[in-house]
C-alpha positions in Angstrom: -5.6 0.0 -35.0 -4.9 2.8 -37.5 -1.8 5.0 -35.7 -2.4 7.7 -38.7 -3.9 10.7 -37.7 -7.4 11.7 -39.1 -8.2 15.2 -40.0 -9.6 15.9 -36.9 -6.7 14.5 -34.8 -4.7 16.7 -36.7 -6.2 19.7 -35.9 -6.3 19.0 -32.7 -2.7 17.8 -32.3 -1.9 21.1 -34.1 -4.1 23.0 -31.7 -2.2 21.1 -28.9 1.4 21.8 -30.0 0.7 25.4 -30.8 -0.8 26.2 -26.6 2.3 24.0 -25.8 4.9 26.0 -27.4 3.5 29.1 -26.3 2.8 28.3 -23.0 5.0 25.3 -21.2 7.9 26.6 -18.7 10.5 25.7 -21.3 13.3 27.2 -18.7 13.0 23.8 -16.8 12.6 21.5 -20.5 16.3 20.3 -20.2 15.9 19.0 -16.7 13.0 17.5 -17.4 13.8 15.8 -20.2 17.5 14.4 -18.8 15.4 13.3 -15.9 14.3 9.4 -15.3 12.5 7.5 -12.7 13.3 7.6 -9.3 15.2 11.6 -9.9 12.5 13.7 -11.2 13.5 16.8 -9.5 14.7 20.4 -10.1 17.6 21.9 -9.1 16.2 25.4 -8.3 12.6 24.7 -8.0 10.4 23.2 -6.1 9.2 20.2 -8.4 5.6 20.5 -6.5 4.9 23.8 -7.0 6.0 24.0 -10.4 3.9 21.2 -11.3 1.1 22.9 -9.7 1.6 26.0 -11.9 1.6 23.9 -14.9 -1.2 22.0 -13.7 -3.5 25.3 -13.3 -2.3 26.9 -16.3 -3.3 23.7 -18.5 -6.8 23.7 -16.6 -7.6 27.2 -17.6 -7.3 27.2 -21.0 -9.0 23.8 -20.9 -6.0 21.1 -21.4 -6.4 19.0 -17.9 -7.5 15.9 -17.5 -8.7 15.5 -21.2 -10.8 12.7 -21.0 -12.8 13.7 -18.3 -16.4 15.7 -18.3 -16.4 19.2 -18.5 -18.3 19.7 -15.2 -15.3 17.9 -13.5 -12.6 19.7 -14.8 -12.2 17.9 -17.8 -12.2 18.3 -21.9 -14.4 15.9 -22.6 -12.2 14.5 -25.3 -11.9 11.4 -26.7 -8.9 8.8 -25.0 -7.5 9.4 -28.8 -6.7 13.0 -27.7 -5.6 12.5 -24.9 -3.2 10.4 -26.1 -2.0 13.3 -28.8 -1.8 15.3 -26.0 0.7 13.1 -24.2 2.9 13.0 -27.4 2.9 16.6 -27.6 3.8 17.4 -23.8 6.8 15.5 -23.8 8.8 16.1 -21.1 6.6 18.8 -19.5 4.5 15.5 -18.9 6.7 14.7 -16.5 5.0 16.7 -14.1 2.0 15.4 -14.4 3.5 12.4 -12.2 2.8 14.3 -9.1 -1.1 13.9 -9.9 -1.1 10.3 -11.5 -2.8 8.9 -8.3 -5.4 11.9 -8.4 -6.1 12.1 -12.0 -5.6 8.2 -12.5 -7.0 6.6 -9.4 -9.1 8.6 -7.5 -10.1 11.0 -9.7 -12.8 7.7 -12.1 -13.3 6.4 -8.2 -15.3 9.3 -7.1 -16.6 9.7 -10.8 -17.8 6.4 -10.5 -19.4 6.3 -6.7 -19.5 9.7 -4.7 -22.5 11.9 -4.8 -23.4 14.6 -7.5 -22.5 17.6 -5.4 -18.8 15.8 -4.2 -18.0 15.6 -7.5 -18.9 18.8 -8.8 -16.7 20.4 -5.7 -13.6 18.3 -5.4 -13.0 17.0 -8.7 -12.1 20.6 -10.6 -9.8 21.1 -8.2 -8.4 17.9 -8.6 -7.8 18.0 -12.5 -6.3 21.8 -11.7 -3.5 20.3 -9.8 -4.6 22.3 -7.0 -5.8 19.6 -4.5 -3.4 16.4 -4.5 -5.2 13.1 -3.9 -3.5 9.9 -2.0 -5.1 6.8 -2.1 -4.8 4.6 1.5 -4.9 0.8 1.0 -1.8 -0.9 1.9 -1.2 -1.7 5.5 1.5 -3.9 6.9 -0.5 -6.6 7.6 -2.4 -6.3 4.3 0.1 -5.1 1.0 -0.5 -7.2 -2.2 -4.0 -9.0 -0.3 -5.6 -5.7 -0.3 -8.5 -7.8 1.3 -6.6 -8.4 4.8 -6.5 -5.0 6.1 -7.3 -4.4 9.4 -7.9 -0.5 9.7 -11.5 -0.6 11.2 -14.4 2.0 10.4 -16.8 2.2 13.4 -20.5 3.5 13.2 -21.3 6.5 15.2 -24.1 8.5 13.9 -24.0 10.4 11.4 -20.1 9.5 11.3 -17.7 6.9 11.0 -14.6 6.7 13.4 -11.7 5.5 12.2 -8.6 3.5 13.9 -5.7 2.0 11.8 -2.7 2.3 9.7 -1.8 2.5 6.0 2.3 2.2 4.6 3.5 2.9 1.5 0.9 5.5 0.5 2.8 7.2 -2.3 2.5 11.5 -1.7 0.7 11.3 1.5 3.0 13.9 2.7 1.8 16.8 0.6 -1.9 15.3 -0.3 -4.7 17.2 0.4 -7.2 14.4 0.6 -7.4 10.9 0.0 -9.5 7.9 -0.8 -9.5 5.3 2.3 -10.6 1.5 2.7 -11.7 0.1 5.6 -13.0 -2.6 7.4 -16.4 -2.5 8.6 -17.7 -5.7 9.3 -15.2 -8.6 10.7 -17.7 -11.0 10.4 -18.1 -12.1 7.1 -15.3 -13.2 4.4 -12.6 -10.5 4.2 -14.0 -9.6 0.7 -17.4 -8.9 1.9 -16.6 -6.7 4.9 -15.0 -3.7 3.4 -16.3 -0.1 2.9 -14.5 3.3 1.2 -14.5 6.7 1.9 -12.6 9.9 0.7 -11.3 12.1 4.0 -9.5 15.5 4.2 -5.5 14.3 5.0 -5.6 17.5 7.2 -8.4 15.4 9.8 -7.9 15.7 13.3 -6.3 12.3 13.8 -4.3 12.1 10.8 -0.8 11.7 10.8 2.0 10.9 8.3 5.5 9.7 8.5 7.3 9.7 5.7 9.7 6.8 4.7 13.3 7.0 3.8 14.3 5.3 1.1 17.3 3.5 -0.7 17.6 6.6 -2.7 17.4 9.0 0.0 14.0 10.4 -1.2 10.7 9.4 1.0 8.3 8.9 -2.0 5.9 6.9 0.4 4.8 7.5 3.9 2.9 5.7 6.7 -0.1 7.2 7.2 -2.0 6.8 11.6 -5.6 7.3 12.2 -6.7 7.5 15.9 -10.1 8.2 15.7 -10.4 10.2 12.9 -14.4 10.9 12.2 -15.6 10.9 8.3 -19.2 12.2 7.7 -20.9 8.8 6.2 -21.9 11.5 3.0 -17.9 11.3 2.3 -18.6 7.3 1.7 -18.1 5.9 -1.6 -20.7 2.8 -2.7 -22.6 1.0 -0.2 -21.3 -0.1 3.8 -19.4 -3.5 3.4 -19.2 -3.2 -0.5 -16.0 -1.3 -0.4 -14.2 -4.8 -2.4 -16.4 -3.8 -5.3 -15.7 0.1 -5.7 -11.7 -0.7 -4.3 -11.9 -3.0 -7.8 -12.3 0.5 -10.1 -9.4 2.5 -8.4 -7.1 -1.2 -8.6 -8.1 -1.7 -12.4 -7.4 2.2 -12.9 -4.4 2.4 -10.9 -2.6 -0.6 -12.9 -3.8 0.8 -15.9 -1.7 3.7 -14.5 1.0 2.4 -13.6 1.8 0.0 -16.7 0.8 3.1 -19.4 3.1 6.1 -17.4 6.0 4.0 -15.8 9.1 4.5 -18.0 10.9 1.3 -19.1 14.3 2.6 -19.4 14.7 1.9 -22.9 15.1 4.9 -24.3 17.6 6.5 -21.9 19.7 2.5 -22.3 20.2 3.6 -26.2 20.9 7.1 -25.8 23.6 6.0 -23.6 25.1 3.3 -25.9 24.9 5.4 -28.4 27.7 7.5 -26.9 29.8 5.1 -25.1 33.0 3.9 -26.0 33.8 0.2 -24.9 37.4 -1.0 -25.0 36.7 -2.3 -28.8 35.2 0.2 -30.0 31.6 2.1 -29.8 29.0 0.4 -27.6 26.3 0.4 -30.1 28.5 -2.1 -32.9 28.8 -4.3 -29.7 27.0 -7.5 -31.0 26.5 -8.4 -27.6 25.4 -5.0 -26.6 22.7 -4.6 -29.4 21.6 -7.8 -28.7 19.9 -6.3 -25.6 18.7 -3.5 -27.1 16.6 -5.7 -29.5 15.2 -7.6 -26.6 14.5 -4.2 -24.9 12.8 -2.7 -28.3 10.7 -5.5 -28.8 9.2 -5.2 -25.0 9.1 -1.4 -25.5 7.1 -1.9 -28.4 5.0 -4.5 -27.2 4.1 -2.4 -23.9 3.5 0.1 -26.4 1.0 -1.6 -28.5 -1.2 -3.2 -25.6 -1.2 0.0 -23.7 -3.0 1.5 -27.4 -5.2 -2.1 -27.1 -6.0 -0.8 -23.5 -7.2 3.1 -25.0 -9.1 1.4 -27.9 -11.4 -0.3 -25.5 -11.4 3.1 -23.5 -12.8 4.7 -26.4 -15.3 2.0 -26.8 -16.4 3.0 -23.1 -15.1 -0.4 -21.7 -14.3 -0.7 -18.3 -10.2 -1.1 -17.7 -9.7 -4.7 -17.2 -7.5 -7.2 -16.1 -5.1 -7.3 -19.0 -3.9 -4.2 -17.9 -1.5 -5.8 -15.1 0.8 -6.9 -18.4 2.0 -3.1 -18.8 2.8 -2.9 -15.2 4.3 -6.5 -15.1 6.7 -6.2 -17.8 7.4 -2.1 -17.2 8.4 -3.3 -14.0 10.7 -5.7 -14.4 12.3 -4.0 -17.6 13.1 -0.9 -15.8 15.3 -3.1 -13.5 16.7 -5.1 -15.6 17.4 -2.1 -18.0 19.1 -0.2 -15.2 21.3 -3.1 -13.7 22.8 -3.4 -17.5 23.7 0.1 -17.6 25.6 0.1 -14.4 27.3 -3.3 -15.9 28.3 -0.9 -19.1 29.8 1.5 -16.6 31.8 -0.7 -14.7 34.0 0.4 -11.3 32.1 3.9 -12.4 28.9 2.2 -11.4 29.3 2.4 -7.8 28.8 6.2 -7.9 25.4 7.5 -7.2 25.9 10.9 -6.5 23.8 13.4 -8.9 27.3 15.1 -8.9 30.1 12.7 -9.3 28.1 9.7 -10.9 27.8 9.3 -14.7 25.0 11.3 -16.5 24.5 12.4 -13.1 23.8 8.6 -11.7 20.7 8.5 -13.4 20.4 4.9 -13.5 21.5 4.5 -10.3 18.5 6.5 -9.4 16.7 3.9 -11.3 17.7 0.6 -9.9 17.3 1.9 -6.7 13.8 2.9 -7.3 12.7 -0.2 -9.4 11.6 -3.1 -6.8 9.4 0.1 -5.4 8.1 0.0 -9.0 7.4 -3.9 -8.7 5.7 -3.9 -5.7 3.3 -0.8 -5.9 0.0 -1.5 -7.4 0.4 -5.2 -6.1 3.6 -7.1 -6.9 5.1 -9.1 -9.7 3.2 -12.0 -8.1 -0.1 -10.3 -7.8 0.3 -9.7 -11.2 0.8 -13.0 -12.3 -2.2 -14.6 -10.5 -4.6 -11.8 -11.9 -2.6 -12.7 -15.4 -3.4 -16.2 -15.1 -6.6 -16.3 -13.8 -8.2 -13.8 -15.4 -6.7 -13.6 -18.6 -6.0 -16.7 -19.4 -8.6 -18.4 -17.8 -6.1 -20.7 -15.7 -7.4 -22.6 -12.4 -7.3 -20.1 -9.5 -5.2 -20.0 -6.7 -5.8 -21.8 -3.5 -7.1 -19.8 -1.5 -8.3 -20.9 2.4 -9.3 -18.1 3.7 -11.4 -17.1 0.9 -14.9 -18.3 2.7 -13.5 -17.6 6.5 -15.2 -14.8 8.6 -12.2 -12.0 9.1 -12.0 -12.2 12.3 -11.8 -16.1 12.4 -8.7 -16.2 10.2 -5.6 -16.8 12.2 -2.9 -14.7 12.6 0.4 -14.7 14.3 0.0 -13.8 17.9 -3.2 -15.8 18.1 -3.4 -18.7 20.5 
């Protein structure tokens, strides 16, 4: 790929920095930029609805969700410019993490498979930031093997009633609606039994329990359904082909995940930069920028496939399974990145406190949020398989259950 600008991009990365300058709330720039994942927050604001403000100014003069149609709430730009755009938002992009699951996830699922009229009413609001998407897969039976969940969708009518329980939906506490798979028919291979809907969080029925964390944030909730009804016109694809429309929202959200998860890279070198070691500064370390390189290298590599990823974007090519590389290595980085950091810092490590810790424990923030990192979007393992399989064209996994009606398939409990 050529990274050089054309004319065009230019003016439209000119055009871009210009609304930016005038317009981003630069009195929250220096928290946002000092912040890192797992403490992306605001001391005097409420992150939400300052994210929502940004998210509805953007939208009216046109900057949300760049790549998506105009009737949607989109640009219609090319994934080039969207790209630009992320350079040029820098830290104000941050706040665009409280919409990644809506403008990443859900947002091409119903593009993809709802009706005409659903997507002309709920995706503007959507890319405004003003209606926050979940999506409901995991279950505690059924994490990484998306297939095994167990949250049934029964046939009444016109309506479907549903009875079951997600975990570790990320934002369910302040969604507005979400995107939700089900099982439908028990009968056949878990694969073949699944249908998806999208449902107003605020349902009679609906309830959500956040989860505490490590951290002390609660990030991701558990989310009850006791016979909630969904009109069958809130279904997405056909009844019992919800494997098939669950694969664009798992090939988006990985996509997702790998591009917009931050490695800790550049928040490592900032920090060595500064630091004093007992011999001297940390940087001249051999040992120390010995790591470094290793990090760069990854950094750069992550860098360059997510760019292979928007090329084929561009190309209108559907996400694909090389995509779980980004996410696999991000993953792991951001740990191992973080774990280093608090090795650099010694006794001082210890410390979490935003108050008391060094640069105000921000990578004590992200170790502890890491492994959630690894496991969302299916874990290290997950990723592997799909890596192997799929992208290297290595023998699949054993798999026994693969031609086993559902409800045949023994579980624990089971005589």
């Amino acid at each position: 790929m050529n990274f050089e600008d054309t004319p065009q991009e230019a003016a439209f990365r000119a055009t871009a920095r210009a609304w930016i300058a005038a317009n981003a709330p630069k009195q929250y720039e220096e928290e946002l930029r000092k912040s890192s994942l797992g403490r992306t927050q605001l001391k005097n604001a409420n992150i939400l609805e300052v994210a929502k403000a940004w998210q509805k100014r953007k939208a009216d003069a046109g900057w949300a969700c760049l790549h998506w149609p105009k009737e949607y709430g989109g640009r219609g730009s090319s994934p080039i410019e969207r790209v630009i755009w992320q350079q040029e938002e820098g830290p104000f992009g941050k706040l665009s993490g409280m919409f990644i699951i809506g403008h990443g996830m859900c947002g091409p699922t119903m593009m993809a498979f709802a009706r005409e009229e659903h997507k002309r009413t709920y995706l503007p609001p959507l890319a405004s930031g003003e209606k926050v998407w979940c999506q409901l897969f995991s279950e505690p039976a059924g994490g990484s093997d998306v297939a095994g969940l167990r949250t049934r969708a029964e046939k009444d009518g016109d309506n479907w009633v549903i009875n079951g329980q997600k975990i570790w939906t990320s934002g369910a506490h302040y969604s507005d609606y979400g995107i939700l798979l089900t099982r439908t028919d028990p009968t056949v291979p878990k694969h073949k039994g699944l249908t998806m809907f999208f449902l107003d969080m605020k349902s009679p029925g609906v309830e959500v329990r956040p989860i505490k964390q490590a951290s002390g944030a609660s990030d991701f909730n558990e989310v009850y359904f006791t016979n909630v009804r969904i009109p069958d016109h809130q279904r997405l694809g056909e009844v019992n082909d919800g494997w098939n429309v669950s694969l664009t929202t798992l090939m988006n959200e990985r996509m997702s995940i790998g591009a917009g998860v931050s490695t800790g890279f550049p928040e490592l070198f900032d920090y060595c930069s500064s630091l004093m070691l007992d011999d001297g500064p940390a940087i001249e370390d051999r040992a120390v920028r010995s790591k470094l390189a290793n990090w760069a290298v990854k950094a750069s590599g992550l860098r360059y496939t997510s760019m292979r990823a928007i090329s084929a974007l561009s190309k209108g090519e559907r996400p694909g399974p090389e995509n779980s590389i980004g996410k696999l290595v991000a993953g792991s980085m951001i740990q191992d990145v973080a774990t280093y950091a608090l090795d650099l810092q010694g006794a001082a490590g210890v410390v979490s406190g935003p108050e008391d810790a060094e640069l105000a424990g921000r990578f004590q923030a992200m170790l502890l949020r890491a492994p959630g990192t690894r496991v969302e979007g299916g874990t290290d393992e997950i990723m592997r398989n799909i890596i192997a399989e799929r992208v290297l064209g290595l023998p699949g996994d054993i798999r026994v259950d693969k031609d086993v009606p559902f409800n045949k398939i023994p579980t624990k409990g089971r005589g």
